[in-house]
PyMOL Python script that loads the backbone (N, CA, C, O; Angstrom):
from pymol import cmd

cmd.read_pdbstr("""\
ATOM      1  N   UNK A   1     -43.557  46.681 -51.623  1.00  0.00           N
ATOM      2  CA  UNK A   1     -42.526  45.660 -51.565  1.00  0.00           C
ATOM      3  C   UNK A   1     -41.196  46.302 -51.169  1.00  0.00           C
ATOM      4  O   UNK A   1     -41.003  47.473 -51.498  1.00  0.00           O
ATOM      5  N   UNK A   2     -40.319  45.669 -50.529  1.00  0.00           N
ATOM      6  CA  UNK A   2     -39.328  46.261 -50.107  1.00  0.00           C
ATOM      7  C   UNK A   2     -37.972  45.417 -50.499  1.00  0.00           C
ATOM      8  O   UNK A   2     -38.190  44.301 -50.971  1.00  0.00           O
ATOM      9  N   UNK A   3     -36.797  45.758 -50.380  1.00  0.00           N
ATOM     10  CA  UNK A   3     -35.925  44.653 -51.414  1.00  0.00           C
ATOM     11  C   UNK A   3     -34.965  44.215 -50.071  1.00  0.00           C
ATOM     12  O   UNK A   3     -34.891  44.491 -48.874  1.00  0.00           O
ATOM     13  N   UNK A   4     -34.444  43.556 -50.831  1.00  0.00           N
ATOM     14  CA  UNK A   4     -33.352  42.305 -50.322  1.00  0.00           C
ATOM     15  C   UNK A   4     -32.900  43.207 -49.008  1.00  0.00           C
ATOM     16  O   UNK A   4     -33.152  43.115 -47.806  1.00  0.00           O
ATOM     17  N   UNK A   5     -32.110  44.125 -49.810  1.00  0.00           N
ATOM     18  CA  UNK A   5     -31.255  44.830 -49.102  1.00  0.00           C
ATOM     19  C   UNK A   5     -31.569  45.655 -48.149  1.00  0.00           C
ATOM     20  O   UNK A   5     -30.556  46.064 -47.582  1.00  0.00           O
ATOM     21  N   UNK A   6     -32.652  46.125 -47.677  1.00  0.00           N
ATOM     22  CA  UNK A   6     -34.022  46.956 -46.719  1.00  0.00           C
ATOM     23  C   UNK A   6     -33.982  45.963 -45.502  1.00  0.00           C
ATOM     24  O   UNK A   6     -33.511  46.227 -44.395  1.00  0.00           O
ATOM     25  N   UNK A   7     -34.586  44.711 -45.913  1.00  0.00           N
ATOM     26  CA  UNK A   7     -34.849  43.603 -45.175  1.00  0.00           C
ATOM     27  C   UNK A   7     -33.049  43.461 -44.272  1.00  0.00           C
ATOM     28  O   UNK A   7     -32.946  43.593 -43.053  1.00  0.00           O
ATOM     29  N   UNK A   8     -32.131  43.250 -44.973  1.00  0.00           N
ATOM     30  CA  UNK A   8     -30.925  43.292 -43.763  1.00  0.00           C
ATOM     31  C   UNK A   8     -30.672  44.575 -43.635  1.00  0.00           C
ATOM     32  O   UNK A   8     -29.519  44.682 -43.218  1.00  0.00           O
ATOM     33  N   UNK A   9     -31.239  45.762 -43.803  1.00  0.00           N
ATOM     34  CA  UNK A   9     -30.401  46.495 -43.241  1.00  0.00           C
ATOM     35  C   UNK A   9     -31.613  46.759 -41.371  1.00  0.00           C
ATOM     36  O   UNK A   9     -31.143  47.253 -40.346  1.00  0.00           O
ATOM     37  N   UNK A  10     -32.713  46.384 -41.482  1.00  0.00           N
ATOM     38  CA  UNK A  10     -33.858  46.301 -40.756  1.00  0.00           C
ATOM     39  C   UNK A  10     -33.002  45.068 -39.944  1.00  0.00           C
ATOM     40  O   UNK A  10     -32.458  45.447 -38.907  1.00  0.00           O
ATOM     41  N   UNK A  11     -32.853  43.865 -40.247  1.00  0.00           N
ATOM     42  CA  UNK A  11     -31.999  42.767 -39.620  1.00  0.00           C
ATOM     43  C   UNK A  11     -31.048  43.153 -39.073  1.00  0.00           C
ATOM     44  O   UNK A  11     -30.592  42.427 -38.190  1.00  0.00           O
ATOM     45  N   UNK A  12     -30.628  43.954 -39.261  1.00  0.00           N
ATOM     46  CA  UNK A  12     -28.868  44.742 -38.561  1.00  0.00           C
ATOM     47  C   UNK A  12     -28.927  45.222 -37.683  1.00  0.00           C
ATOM     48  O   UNK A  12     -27.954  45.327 -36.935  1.00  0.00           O
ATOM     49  N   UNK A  13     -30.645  45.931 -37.299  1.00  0.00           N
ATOM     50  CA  UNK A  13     -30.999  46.277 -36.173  1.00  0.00           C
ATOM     51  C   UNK A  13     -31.343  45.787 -34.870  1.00  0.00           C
ATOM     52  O   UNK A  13     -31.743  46.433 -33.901  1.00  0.00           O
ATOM     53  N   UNK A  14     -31.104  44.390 -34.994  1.00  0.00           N
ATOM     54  CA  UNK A  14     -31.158  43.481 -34.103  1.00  0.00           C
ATOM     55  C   UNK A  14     -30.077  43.498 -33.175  1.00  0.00           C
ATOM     56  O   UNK A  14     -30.273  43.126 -32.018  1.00  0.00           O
ATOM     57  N   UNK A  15     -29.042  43.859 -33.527  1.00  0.00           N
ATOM     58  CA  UNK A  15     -27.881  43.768 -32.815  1.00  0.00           C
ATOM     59  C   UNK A  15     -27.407  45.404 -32.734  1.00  0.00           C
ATOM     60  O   UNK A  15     -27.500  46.287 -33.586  1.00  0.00           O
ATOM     61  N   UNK A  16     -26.851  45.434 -31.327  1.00  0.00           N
ATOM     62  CA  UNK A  16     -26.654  47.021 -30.889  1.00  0.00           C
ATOM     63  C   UNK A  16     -25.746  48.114 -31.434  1.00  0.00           C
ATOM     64  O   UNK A  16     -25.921  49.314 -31.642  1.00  0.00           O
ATOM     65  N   UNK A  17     -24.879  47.420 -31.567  1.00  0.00           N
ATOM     66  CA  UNK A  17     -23.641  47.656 -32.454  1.00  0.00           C
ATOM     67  C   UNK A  17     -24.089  48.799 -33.989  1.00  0.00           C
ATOM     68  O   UNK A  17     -23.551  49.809 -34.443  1.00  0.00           O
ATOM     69  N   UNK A  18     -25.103  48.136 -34.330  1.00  0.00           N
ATOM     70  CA  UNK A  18     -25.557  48.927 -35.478  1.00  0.00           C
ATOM     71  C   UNK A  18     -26.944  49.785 -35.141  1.00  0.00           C
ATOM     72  O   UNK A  18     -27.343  50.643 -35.929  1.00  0.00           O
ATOM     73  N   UNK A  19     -27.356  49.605 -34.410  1.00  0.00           N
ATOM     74  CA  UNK A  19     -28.231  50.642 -33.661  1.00  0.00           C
ATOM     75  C   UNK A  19     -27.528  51.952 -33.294  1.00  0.00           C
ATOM     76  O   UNK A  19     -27.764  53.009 -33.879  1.00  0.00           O
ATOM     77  N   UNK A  20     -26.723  51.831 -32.372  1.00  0.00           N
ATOM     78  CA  UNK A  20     -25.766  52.617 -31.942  1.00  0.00           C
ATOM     79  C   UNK A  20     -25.492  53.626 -33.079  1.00  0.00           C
ATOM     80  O   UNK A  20     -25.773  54.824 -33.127  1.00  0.00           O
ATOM     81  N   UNK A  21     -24.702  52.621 -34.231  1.00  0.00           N
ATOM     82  CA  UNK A  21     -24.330  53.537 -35.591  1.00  0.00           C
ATOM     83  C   UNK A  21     -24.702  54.310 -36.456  1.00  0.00           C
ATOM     84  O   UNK A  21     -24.079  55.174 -37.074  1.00  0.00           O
ATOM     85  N   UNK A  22     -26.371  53.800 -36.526  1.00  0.00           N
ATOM     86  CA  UNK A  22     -26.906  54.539 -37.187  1.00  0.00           C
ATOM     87  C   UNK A  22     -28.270  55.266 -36.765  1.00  0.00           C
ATOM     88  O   UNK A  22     -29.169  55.609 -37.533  1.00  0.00           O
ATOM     89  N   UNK A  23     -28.217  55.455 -35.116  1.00  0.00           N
ATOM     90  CA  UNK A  23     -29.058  56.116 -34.137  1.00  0.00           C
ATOM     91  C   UNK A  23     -30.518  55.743 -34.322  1.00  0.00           C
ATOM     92  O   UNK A  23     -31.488  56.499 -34.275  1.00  0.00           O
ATOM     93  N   UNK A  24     -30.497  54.740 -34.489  1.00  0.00           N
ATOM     94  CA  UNK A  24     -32.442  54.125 -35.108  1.00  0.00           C
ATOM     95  C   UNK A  24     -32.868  52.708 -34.068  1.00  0.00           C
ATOM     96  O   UNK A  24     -32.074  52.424 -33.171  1.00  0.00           O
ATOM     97  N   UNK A  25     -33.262  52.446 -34.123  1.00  0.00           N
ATOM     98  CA  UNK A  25     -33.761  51.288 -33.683  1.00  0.00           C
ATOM     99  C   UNK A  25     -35.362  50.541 -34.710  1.00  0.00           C
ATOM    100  O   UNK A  25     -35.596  50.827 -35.884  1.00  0.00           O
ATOM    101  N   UNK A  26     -36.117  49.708 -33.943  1.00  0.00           N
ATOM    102  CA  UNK A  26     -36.964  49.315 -34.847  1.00  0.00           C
ATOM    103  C   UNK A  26     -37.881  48.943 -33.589  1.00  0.00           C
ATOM    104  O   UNK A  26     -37.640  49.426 -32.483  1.00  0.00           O
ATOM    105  N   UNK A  27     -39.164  47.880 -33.858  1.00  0.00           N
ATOM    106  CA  UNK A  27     -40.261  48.169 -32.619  1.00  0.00           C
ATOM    107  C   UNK A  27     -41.441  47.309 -33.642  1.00  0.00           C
ATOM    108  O   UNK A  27     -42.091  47.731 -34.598  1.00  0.00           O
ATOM    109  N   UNK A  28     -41.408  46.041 -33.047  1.00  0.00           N
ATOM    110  CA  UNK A  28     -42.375  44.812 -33.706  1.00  0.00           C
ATOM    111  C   UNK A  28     -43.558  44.741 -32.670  1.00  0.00           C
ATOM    112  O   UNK A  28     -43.346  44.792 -31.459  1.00  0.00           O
ATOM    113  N   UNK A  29     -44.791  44.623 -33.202  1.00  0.00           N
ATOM    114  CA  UNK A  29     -45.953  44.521 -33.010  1.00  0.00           C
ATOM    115  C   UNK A  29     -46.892  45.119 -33.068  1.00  0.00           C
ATOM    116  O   UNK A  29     -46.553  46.279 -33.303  1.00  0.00           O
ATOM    117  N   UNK A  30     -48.252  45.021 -32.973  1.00  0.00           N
ATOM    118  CA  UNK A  30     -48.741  46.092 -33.132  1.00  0.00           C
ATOM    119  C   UNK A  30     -49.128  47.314 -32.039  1.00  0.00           C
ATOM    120  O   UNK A  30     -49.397  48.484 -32.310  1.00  0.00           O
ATOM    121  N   UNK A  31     -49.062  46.575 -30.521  1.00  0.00           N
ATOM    122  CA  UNK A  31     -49.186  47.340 -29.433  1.00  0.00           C
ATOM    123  C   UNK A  31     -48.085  48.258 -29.409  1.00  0.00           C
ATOM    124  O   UNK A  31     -48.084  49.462 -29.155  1.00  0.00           O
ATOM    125  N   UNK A  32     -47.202  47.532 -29.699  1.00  0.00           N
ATOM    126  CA  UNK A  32     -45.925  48.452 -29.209  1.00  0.00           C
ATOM    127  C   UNK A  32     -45.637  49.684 -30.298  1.00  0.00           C
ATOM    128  O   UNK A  32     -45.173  50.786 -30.007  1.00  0.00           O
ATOM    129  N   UNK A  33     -45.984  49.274 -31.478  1.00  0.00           N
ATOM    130  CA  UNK A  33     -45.854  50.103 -32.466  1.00  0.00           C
ATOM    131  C   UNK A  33     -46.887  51.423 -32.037  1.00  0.00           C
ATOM    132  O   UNK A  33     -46.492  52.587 -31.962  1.00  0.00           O
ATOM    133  N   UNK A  34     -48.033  51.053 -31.824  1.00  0.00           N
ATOM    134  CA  UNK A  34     -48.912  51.994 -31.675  1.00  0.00           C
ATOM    135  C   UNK A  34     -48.738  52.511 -30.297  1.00  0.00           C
ATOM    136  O   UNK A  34     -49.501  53.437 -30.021  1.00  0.00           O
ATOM    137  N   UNK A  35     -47.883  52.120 -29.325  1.00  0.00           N
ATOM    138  CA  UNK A  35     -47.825  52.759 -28.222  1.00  0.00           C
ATOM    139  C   UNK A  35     -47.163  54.106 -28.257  1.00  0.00           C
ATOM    140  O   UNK A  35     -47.351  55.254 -27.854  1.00  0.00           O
ATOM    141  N   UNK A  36     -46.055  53.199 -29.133  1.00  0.00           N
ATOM    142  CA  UNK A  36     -44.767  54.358 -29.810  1.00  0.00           C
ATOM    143  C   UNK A  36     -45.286  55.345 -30.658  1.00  0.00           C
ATOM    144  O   UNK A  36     -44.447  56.236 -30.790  1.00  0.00           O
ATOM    145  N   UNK A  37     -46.115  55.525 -31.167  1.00  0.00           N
ATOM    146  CA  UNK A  37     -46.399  56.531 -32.362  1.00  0.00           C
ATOM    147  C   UNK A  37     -47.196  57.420 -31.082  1.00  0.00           C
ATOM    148  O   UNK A  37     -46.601  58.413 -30.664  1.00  0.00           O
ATOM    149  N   UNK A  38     -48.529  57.060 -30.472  1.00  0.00           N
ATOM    150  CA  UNK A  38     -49.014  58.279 -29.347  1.00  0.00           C
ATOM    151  C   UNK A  38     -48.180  58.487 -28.507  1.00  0.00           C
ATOM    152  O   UNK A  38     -48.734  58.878 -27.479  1.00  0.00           O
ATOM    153  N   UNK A  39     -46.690  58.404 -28.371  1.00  0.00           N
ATOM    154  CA  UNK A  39     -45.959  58.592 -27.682  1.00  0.00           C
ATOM    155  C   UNK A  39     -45.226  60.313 -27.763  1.00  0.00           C
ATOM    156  O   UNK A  39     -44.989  61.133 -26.876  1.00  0.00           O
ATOM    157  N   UNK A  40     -45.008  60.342 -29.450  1.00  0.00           N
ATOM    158  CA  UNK A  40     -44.274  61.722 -29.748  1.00  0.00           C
ATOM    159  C   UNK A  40     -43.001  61.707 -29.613  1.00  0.00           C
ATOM    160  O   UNK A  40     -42.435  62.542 -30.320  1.00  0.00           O
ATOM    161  N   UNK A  41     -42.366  61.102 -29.001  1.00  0.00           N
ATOM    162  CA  UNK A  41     -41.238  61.373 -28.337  1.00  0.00           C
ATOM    163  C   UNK A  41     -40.109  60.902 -29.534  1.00  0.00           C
ATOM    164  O   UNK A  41     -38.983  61.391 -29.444  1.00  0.00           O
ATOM    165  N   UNK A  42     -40.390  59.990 -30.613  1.00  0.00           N
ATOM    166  CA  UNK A  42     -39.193  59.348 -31.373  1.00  0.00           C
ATOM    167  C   UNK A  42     -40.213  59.978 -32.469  1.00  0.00           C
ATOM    168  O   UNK A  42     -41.405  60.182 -32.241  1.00  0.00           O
ATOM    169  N   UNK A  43     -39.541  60.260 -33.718  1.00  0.00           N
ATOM    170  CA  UNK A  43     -39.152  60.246 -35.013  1.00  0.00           C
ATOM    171  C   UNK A  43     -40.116  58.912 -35.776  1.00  0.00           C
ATOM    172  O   UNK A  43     -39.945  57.888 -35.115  1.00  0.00           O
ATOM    173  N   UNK A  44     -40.547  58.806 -36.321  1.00  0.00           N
ATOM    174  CA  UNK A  44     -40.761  57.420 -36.952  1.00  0.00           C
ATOM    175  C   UNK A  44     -40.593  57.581 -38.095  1.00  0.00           C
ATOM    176  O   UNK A  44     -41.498  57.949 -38.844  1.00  0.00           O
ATOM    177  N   UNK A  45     -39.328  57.326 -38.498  1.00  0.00           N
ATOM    178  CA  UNK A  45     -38.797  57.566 -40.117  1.00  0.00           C
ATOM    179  C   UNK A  45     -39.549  56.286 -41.203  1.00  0.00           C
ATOM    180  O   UNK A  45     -39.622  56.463 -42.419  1.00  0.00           O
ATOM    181  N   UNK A  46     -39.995  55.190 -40.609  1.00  0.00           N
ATOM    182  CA  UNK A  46     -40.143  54.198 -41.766  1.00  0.00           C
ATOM    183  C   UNK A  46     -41.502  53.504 -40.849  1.00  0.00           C
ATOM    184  O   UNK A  46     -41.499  53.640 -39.625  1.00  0.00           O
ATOM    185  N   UNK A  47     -42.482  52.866 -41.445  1.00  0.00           N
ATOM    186  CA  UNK A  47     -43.550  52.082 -41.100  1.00  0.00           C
ATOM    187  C   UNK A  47     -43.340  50.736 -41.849  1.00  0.00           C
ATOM    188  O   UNK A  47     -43.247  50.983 -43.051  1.00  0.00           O
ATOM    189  N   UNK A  48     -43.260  49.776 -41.666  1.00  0.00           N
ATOM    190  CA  UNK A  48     -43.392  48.798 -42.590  1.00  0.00           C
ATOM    191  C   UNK A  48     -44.825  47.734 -42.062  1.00  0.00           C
ATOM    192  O   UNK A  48     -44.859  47.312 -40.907  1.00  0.00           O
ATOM    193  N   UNK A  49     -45.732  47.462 -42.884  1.00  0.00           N
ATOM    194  CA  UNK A  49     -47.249  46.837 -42.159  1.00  0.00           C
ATOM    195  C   UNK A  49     -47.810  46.252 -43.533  1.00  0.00           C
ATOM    196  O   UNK A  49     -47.462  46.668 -44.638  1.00  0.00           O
ATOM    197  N   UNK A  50     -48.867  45.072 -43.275  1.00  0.00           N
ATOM    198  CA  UNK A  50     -49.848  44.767 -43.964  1.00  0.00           C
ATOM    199  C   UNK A  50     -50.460  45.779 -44.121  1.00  0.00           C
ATOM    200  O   UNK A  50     -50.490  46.859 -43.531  1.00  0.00           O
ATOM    201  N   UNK A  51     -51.272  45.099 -45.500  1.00  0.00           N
ATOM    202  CA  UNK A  51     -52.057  45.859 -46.286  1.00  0.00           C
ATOM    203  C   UNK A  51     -53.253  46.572 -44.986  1.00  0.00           C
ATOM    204  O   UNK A  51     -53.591  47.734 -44.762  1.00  0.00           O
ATOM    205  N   UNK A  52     -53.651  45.210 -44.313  1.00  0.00           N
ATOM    206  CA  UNK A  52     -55.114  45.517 -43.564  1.00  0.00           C
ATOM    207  C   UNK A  52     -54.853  46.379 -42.233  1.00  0.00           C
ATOM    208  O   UNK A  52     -55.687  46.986 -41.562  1.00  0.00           O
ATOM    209  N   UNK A  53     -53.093  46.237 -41.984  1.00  0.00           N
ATOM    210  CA  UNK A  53     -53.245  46.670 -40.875  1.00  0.00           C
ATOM    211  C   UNK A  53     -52.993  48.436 -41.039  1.00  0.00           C
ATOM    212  O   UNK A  53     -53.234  49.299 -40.195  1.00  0.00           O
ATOM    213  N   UNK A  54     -52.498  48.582 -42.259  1.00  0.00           N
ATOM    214  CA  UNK A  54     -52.740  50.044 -42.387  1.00  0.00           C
ATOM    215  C   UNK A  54     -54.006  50.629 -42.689  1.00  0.00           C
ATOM    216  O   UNK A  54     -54.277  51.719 -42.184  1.00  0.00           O
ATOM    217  N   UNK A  55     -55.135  49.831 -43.738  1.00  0.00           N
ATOM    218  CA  UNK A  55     -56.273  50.465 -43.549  1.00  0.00           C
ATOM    219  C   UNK A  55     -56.824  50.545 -42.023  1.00  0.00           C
ATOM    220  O   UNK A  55     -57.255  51.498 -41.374  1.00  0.00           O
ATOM    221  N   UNK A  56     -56.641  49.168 -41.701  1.00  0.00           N
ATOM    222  CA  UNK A  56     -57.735  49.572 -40.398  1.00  0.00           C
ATOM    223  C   UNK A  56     -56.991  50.571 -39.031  1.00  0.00           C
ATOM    224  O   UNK A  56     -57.621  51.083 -38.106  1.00  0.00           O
ATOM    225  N   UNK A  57     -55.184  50.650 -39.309  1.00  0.00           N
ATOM    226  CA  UNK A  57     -55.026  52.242 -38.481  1.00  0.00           C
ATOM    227  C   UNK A  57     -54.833  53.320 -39.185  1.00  0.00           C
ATOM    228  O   UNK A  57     -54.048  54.178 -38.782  1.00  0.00           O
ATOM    229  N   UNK A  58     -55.501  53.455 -40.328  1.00  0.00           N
ATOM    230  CA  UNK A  58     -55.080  54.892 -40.867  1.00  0.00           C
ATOM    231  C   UNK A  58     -55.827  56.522 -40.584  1.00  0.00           C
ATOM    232  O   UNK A  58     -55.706  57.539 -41.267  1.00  0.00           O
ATOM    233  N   UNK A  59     -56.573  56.309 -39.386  1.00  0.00           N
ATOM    234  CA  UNK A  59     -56.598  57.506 -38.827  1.00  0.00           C
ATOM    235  C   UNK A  59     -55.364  57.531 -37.374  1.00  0.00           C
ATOM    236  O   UNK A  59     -55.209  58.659 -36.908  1.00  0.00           O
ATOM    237  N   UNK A  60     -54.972  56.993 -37.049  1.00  0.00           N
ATOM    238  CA  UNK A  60     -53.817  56.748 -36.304  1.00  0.00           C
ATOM    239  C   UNK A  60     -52.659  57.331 -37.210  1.00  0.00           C
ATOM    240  O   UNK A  60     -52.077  58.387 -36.964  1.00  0.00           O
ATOM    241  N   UNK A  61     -52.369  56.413 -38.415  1.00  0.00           N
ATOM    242  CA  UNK A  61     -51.113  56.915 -39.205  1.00  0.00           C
ATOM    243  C   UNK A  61     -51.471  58.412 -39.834  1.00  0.00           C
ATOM    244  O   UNK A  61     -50.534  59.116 -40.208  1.00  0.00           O
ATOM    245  N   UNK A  62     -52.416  58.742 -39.911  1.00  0.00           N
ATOM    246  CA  UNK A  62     -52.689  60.314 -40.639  1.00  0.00           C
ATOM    247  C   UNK A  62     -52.424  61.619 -38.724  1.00  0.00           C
ATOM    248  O   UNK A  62     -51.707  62.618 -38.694  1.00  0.00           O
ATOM    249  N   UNK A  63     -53.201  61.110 -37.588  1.00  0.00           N
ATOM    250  CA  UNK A  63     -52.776  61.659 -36.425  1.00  0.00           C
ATOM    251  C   UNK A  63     -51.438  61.929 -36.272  1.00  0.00           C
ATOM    252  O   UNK A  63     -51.187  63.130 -36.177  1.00  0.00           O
ATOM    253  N   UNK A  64     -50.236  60.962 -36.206  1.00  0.00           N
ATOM    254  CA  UNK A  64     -48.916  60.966 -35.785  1.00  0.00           C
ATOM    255  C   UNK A  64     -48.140  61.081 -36.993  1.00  0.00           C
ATOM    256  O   UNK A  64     -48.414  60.541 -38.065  1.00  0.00           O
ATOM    257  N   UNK A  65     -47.210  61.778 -36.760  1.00  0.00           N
ATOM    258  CA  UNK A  65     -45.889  62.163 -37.768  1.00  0.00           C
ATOM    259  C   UNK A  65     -45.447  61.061 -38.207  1.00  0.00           C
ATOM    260  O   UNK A  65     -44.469  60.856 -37.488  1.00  0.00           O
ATOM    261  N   UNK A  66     -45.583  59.704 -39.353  1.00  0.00           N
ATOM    262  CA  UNK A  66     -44.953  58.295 -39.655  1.00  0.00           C
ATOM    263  C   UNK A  66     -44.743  58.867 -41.328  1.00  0.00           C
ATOM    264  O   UNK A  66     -45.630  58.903 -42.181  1.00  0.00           O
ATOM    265  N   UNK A  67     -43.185  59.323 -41.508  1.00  0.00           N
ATOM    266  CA  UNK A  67     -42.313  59.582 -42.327  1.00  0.00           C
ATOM    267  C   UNK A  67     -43.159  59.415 -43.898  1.00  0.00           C
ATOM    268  O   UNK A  67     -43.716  60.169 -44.696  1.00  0.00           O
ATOM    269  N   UNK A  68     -42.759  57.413 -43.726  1.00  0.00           N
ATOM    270  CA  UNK A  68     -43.293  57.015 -44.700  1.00  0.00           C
ATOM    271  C   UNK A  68     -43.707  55.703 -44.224  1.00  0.00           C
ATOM    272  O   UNK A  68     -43.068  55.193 -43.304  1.00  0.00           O
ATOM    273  N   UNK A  69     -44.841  55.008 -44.815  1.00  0.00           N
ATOM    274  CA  UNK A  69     -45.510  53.913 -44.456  1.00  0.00           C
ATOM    275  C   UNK A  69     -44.898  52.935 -45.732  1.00  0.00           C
ATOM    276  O   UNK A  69     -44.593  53.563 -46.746  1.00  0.00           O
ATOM    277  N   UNK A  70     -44.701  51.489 -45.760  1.00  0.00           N
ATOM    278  CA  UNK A  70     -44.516  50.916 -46.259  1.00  0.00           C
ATOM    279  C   UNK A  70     -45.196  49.257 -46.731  1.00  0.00           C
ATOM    280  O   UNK A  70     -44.831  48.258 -46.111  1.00  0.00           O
ATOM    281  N   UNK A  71     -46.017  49.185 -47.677  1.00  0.00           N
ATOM    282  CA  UNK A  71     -46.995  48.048 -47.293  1.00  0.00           C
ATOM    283  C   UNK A  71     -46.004  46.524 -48.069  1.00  0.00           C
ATOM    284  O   UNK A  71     -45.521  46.324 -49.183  1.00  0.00           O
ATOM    285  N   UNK A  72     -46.059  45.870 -47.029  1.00  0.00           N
ATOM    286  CA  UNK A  72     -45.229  44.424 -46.830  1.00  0.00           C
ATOM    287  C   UNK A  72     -46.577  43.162 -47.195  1.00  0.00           C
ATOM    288  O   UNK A  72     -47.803  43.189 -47.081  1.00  0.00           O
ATOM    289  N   UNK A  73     -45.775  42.330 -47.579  1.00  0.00           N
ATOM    290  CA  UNK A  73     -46.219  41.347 -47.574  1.00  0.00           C
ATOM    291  C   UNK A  73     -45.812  40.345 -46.111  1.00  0.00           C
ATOM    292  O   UNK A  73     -44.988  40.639 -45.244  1.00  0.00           O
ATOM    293  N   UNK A  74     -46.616  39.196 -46.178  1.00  0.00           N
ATOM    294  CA  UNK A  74     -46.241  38.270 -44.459  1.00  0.00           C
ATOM    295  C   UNK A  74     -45.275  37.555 -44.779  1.00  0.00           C
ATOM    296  O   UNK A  74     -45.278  36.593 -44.011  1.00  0.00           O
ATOM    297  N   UNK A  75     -44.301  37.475 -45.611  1.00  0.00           N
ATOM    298  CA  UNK A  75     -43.637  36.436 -46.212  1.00  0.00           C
ATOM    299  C   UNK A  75     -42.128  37.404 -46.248  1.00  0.00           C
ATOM    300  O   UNK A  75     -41.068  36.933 -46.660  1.00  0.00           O
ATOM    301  N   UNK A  76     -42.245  38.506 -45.849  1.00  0.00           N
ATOM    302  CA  UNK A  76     -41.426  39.689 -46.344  1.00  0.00           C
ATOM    303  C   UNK A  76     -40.468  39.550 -45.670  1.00  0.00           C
ATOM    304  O   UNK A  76     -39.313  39.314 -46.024  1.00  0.00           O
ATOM    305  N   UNK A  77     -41.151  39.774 -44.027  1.00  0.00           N
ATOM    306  CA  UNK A  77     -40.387  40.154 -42.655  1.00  0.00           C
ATOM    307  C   UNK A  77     -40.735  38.833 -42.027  1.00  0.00           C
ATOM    308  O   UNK A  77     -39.858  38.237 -41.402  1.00  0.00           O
ATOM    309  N   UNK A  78     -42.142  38.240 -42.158  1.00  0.00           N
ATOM    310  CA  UNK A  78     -42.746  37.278 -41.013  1.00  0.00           C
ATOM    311  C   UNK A  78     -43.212  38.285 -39.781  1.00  0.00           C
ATOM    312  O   UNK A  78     -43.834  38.096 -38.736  1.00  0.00           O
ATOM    313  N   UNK A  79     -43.011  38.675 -39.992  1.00  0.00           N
ATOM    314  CA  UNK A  79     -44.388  39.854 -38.747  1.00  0.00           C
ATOM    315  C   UNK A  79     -45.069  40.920 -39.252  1.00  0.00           C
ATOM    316  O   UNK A  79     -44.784  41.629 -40.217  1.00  0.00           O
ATOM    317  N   UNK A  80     -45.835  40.957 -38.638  1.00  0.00           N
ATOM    318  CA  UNK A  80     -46.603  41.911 -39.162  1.00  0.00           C
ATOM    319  C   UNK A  80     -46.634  43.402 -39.159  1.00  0.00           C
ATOM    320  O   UNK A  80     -47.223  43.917 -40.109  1.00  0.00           O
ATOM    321  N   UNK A  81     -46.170  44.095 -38.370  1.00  0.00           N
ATOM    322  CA  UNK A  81     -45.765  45.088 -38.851  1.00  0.00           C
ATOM    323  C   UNK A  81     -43.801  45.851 -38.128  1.00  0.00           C
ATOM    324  O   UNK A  81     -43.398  45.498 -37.019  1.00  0.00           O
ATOM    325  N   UNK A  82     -43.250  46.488 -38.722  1.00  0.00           N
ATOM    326  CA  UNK A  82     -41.942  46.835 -38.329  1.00  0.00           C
ATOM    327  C   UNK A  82     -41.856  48.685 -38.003  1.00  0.00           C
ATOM    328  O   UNK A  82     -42.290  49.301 -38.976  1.00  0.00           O
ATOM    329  N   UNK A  83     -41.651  49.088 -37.498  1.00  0.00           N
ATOM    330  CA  UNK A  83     -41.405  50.643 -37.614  1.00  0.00           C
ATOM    331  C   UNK A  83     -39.955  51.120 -36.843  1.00  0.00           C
ATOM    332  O   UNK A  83     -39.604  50.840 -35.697  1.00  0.00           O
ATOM    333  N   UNK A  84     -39.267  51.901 -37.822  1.00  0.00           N
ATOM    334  CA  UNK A  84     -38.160  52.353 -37.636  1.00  0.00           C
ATOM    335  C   UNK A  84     -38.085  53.882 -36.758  1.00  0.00           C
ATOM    336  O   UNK A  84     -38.414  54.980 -37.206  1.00  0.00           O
ATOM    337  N   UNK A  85     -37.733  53.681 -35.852  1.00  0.00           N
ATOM    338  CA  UNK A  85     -37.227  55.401 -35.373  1.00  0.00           C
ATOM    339  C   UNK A  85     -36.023  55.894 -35.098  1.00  0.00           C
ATOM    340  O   UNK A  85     -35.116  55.168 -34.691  1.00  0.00           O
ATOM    341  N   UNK A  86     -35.871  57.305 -35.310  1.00  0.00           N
ATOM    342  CA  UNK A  86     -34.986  58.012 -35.032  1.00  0.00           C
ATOM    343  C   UNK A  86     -34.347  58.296 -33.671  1.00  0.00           C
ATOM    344  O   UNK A  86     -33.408  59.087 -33.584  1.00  0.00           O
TER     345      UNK A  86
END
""", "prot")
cmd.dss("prot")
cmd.show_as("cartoon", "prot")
cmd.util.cbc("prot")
cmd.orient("prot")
């Protein structure tokens, strides 16, 4: 579970202004997420995902450097999974 305050600071990243500030960005879905992780190239400081969608990639998340994984509920974010990079 993740709190109030996680959820906007993830929301803040929507707009550039705070991207910029705090050198991160974020990356919704699951293609794109997983494109980004065999990529290497970014940091992935935070994972945020369903329960199922981390079992069924967790030889993926054990392969690539993902900080810390975070298991969400669908009601949390409304998507299914979020990942933060550096």
């Amino acid at each position: 579970m993740i709190t109030k305050s996680h959820i906007k600071y993830i929301q803040s990243l929507h707009h550039k202004k705070f991207r910029d500030e705090n050198d991160m960005f974020f990356a919704e879905t699951p293609k794109v997420v997983i494109d980004l992780l065999k990529e290497k190239y970014f940091v992935c400081k935070q994972l945020l995902a369903l329960n199922n969608w981390i079992i069924e990639n967790a030889r993926l998340l054990n392969e690539y450097d993902v900080q810390q994984v975070v298991e969400i509920k669908e009601h949390e974010l409304g998507k299914n999974i979020c990942i933060e990079y550096a």
